[in-house]
C-alpha positions as CSV (number, residue, x, y, z in Angstrom):
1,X,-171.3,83.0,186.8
2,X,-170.2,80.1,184.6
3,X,-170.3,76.7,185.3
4,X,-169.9,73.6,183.1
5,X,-173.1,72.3,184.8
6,X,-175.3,75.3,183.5
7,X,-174.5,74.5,180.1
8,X,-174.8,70.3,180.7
9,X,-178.5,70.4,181.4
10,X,-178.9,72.7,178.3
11,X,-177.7,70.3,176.1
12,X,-179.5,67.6,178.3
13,X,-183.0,68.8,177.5
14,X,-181.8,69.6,173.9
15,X,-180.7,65.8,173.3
16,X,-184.4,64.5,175.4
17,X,-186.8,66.9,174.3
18,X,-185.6,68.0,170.3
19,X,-185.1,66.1,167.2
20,X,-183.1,66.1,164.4
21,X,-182.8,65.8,160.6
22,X,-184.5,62.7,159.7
23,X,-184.1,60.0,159.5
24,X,-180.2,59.7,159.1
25,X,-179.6,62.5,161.9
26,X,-182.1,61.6,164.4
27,X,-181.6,57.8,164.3
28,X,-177.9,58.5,164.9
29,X,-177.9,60.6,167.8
30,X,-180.5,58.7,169.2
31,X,-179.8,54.8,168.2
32,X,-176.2,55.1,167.9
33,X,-174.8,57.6,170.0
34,X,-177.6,57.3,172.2
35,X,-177.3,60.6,173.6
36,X,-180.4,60.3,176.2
37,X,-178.4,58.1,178.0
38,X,-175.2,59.8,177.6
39,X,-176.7,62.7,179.2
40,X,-177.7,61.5,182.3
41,X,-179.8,62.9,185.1
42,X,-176.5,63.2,187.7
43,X,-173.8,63.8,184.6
44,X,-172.6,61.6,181.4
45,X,-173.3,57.9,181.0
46,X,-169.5,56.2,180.9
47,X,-171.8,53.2,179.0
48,X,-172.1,55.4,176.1
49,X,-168.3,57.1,176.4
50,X,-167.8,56.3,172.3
51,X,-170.1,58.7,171.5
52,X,-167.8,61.7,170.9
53,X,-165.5,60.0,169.1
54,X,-168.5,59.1,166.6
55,X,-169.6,62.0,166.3
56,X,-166.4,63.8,165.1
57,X,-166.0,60.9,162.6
58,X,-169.6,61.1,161.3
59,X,-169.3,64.9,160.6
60,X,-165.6,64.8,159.6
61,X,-166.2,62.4,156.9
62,X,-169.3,63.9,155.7
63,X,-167.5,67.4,155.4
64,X,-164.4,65.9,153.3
65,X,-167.4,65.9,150.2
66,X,-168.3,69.3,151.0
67,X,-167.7,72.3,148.7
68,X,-167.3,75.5,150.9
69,X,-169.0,78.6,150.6
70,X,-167.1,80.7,152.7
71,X,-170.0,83.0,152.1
72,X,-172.3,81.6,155.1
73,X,-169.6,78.7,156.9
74,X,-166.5,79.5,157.8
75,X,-165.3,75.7,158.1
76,X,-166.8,73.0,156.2
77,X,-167.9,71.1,159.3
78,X,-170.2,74.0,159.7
79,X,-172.3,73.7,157.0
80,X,-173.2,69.7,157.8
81,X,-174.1,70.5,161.3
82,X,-176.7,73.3,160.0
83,X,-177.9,70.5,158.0
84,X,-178.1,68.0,160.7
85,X,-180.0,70.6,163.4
86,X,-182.7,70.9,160.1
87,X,-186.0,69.6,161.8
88,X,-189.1,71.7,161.4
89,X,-191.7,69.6,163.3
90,X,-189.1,69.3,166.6
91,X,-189.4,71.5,169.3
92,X,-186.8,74.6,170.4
93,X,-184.5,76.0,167.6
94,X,-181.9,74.8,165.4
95,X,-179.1,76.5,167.0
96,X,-179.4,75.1,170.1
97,X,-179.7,71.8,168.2
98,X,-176.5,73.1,166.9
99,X,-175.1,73.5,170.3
100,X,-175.4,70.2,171.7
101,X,-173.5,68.8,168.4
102,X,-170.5,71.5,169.1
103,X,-171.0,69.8,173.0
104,X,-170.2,66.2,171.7
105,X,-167.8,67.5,168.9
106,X,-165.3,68.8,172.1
107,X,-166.2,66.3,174.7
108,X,-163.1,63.2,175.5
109,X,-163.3,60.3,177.7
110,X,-159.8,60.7,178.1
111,X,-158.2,56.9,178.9
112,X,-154.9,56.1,180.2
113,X,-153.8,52.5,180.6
114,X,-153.6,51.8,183.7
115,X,-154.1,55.3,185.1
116,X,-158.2,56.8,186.3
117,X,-160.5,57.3,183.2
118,X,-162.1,61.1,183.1
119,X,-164.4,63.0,180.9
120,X,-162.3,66.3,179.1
121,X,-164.4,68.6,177.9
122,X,-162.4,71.4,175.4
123,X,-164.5,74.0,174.0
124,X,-163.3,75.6,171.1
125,X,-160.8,78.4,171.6
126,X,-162.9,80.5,169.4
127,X,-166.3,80.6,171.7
128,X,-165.6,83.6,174.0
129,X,-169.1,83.0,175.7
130,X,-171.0,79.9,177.1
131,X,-172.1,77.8,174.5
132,X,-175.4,78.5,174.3
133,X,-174.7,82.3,174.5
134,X,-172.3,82.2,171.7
135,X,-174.6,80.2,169.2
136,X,-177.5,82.8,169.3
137,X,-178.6,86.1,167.4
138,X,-179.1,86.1,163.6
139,X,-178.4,82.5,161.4
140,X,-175.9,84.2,159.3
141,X,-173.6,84.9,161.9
142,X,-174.4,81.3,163.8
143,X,-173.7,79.5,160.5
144,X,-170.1,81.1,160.6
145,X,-169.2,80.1,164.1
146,X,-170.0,76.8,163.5
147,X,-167.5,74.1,163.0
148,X,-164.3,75.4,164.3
149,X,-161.8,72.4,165.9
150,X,-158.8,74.7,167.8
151,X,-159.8,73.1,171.7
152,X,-158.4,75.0,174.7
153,X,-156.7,71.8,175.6
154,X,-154.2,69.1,173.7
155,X,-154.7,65.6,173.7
156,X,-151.1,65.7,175.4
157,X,-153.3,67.5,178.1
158,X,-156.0,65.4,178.6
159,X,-153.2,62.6,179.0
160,X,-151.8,64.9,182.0
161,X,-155.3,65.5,183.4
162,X,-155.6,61.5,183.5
163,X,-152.1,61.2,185.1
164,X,-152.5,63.4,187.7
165,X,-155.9,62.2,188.4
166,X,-154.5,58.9,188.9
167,X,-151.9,60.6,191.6
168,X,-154.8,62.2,193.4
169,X,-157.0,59.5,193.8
170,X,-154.0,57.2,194.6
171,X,-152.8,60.2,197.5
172,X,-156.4,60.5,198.8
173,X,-156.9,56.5,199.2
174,X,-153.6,56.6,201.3
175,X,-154.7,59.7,203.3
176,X,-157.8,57.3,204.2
177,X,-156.2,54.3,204.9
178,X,-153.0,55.9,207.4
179,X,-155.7,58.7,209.3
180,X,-157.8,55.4,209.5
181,X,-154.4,54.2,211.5
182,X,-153.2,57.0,213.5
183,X,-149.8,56.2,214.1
184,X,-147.3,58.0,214.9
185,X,-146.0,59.3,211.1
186,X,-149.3,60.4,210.2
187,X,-150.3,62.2,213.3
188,X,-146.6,64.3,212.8
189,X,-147.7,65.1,209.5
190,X,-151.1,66.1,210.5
191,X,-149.5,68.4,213.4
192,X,-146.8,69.9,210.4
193,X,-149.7,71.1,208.2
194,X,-152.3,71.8,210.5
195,X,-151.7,72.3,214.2
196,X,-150.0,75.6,215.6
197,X,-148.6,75.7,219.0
198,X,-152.1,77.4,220.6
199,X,-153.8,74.2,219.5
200,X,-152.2,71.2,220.1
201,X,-155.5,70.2,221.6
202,X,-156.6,69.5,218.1
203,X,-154.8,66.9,216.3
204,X,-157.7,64.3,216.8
205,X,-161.0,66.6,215.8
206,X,-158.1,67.0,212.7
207,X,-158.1,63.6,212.2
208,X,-161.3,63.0,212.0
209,X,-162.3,65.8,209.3
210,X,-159.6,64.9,207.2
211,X,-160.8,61.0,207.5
212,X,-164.2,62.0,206.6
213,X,-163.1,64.4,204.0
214,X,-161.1,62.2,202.1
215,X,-163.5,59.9,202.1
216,X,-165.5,62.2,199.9
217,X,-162.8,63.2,197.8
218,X,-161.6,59.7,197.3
219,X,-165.4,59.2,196.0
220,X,-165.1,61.9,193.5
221,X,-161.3,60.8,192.6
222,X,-162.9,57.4,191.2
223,X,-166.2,58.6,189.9
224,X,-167.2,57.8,186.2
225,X,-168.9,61.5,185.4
226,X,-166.1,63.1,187.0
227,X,-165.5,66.3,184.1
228,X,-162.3,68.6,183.6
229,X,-162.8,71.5,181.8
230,X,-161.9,75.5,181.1
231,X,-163.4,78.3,183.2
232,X,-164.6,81.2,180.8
233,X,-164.0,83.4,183.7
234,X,-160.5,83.2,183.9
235,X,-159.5,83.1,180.2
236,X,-157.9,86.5,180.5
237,X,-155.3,84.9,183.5
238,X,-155.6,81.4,182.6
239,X,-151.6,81.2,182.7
240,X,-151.3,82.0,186.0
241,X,-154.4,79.8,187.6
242,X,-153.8,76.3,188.1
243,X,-157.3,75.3,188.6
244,X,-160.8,76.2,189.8
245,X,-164.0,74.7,191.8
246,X,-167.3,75.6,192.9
247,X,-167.2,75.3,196.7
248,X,-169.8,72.9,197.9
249,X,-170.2,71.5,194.2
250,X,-172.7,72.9,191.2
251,X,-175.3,71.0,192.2
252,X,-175.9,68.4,189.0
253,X,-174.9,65.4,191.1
254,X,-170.8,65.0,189.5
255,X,-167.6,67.2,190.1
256,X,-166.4,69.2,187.7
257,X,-162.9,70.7,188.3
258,X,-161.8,73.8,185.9
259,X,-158.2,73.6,184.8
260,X,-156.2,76.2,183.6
261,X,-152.7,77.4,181.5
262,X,-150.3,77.1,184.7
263,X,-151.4,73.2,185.1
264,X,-152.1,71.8,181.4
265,X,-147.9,73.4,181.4
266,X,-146.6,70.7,183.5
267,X,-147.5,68.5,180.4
268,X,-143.6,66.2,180.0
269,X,-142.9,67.9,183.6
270,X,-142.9,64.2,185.6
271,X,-141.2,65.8,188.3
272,X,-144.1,68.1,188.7
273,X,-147.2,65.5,188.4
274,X,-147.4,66.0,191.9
275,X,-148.3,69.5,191.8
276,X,-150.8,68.7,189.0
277,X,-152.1,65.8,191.5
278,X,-152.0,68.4,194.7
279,X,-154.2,71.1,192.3
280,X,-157.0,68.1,191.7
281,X,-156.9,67.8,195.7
282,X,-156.8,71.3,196.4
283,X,-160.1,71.7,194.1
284,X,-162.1,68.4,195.1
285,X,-161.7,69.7,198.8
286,X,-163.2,72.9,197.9
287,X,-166.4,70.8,195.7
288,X,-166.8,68.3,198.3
289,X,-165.8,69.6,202.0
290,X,-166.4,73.1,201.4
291,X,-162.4,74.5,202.1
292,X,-161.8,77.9,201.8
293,X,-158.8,79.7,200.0
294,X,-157.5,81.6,203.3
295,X,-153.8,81.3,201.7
296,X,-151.7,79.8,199.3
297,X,-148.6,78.1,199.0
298,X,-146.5,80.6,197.7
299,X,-147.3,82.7,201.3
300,X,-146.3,79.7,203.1
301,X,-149.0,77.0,204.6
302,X,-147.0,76.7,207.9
303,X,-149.8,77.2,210.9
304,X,-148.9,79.9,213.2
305,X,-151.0,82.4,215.0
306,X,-151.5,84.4,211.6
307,X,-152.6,80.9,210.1
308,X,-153.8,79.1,213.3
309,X,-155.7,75.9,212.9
310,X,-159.1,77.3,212.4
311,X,-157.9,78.7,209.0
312,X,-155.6,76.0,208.4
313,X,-158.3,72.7,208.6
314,X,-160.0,75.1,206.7
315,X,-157.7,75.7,203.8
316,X,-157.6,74.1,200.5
317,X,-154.0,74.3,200.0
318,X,-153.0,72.8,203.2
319,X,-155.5,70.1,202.1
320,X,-153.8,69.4,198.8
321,X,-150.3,69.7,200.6
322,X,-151.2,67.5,203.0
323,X,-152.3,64.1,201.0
324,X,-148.9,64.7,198.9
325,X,-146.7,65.1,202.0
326,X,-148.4,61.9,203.4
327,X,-147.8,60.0,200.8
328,X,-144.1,60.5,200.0
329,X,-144.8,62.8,197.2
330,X,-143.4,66.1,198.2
331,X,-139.5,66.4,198.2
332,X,-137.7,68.3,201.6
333,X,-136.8,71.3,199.7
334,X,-140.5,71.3,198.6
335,X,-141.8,71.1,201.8
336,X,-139.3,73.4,203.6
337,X,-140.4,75.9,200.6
338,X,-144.0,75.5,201.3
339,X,-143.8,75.8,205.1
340,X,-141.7,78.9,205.5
């Protein structure tokens, strides 16, 4: 299986343990960018989040001199990040040198003003594999796959991912603060989304693991190495996924939440940002509380003795529902919709 993580602490041993074409190459990854603290042990370094954004200047501008030979590069940035991989005396290969620059080269610390900061990381469309995978075999063919700037998301995107993001994390806080409560309104809405009539007996062992869950999901909302990106996996149906997490996390120490076609086309759909904002729910329950998919929205999320509470406190969706519902988000028709 994919995951983002995989691929991280490849290009995190690449940036500690390899060098590059000295001196100008080398010194820059290393002084400037700093990219052994950018990669950091439990995910990237928000100290060192201009980076990137130097990177694709540095190799952009040096490419503007260069005179293509579409013999061995297809783009011109292709041919000045061969040269800046050239390092006989480091350890490991060039190409997976080469790798880590196409890593930076795609990676955004996406910033909203006045909305939640979050790493984007947009692979080019072109790679079909994992990274690593796709930059290997004979240097001919790597030469020609290097350079390429069509990303699987728009910077109009990343600006959506930060929105909803900020919706999540403001929906999660408010689940806290009213379960932390228990009045009245919240325990209805607790009953609406999670208790069927067999057990009414339930609300308060509810209550309590949806306190302690958002707790953990508010965590992730508001962490610094929090990463969005693009599940290879799903590629083929990416227009009908919204999004995508490993249940119980990857295991590098930060979320990563995979977000697909049906989500990133909400972008100018403000009417919608809460479904964007109930997706990033839906997912961080699954990386942090361990929910299951046992149904989806469009089947209806109403508990019953087909859905009874077992599966429902359970259930991802009803999660994501939930915090929205709380919080004012979701509209009656919505809700009616959702809990046929």
């Amino acid at each position: 299986m994919y995951t983002f993580t995989n691929v991280y602490q490849k290009v995190r041993a690449v940036a500690i343990d390899q060098k590059f074409a000295e001196p100008d190459w080398e010194k820059f990854f290393k002084d400037t960018c700093g990219i052994q603290t950018l990669f950091g042990e439990k995910g990237l370094d928000s100290t060192k989040s201009d980076s990137p954004g130097k990177v694709r200047k540095k190799i952009s501008d040096a490419a503007k001199d260069i005179k293509l030979d579409r013999r061995e590069y297809a783009k011109k940035a292709g041919k000045i990040i061969y040269d800046a991989c050239q390092n006989a005396s480091s350890r490991g290969k060039w190409n997976q040198r080469a790798a880590m620059i196409e890593f930076l080269r795609h990676l955004y610390r996406a910033r909203k003003t006045g909305g939640q900061d979050v790493w984007v990381y947009s692979p080019a469309a072109d790679y079909k594999k994992e990274l690593f995978e796709e930059l290997s075999g004979a240097d001919a063919a790597i030469k020609k796959k290097l350079g390429y700037d069509d990303e699987m998301f728009t910077a109009k995107e990343r600006d959506l991912m930060c929105d909803a993001l900020h919706v999540a994390r403001k929906v999660s806080m408010d689940a806290v603060t009213k379960l932390g409560k228990k009045d009245k309104d919240t325990l209805d809405v607790v009953k609406r989304w999670f208790i069927d009539n067999d057990s009414t007996g339930k609300v308060d062992e509810a209550v309590n693991k949806l306190l302690a869950g958002f707790k953990l999901i508010c965590g992730s909302c508001s962490s610094t190495s929090l990463v969005f990106t693009d599940d290879l996996d799903s590629r083929k149906k990416r227009k009908q996924l919204y999004g995508l997490a490993v249940k119980g996390g990857e295991g590098g120490g930060f979320p990563v939440i995979y977000l697909e076609g049906a989500f990133t086309r909400l972008v100018g759909s403000s009417g919608k940002l809460w479904l964007c904002a109930e997706t990033i729910v839906h997912e961080l329950s699954h990386h942090d509380v361990s929910t299951s998919d046992h149904r989806y929205d469009s089947a209806g999320l109403k508990p019953s003795k087909t859905f009874p509470y077992s599966k429902a406190i359970d259930n991802a969706d009803s999660w994501g529902y939930f915090a929205i519902d709380l919080a004012g988000y979701l509209s009656a028709s919505d809700r009616k919709k959702t809990l046929k």
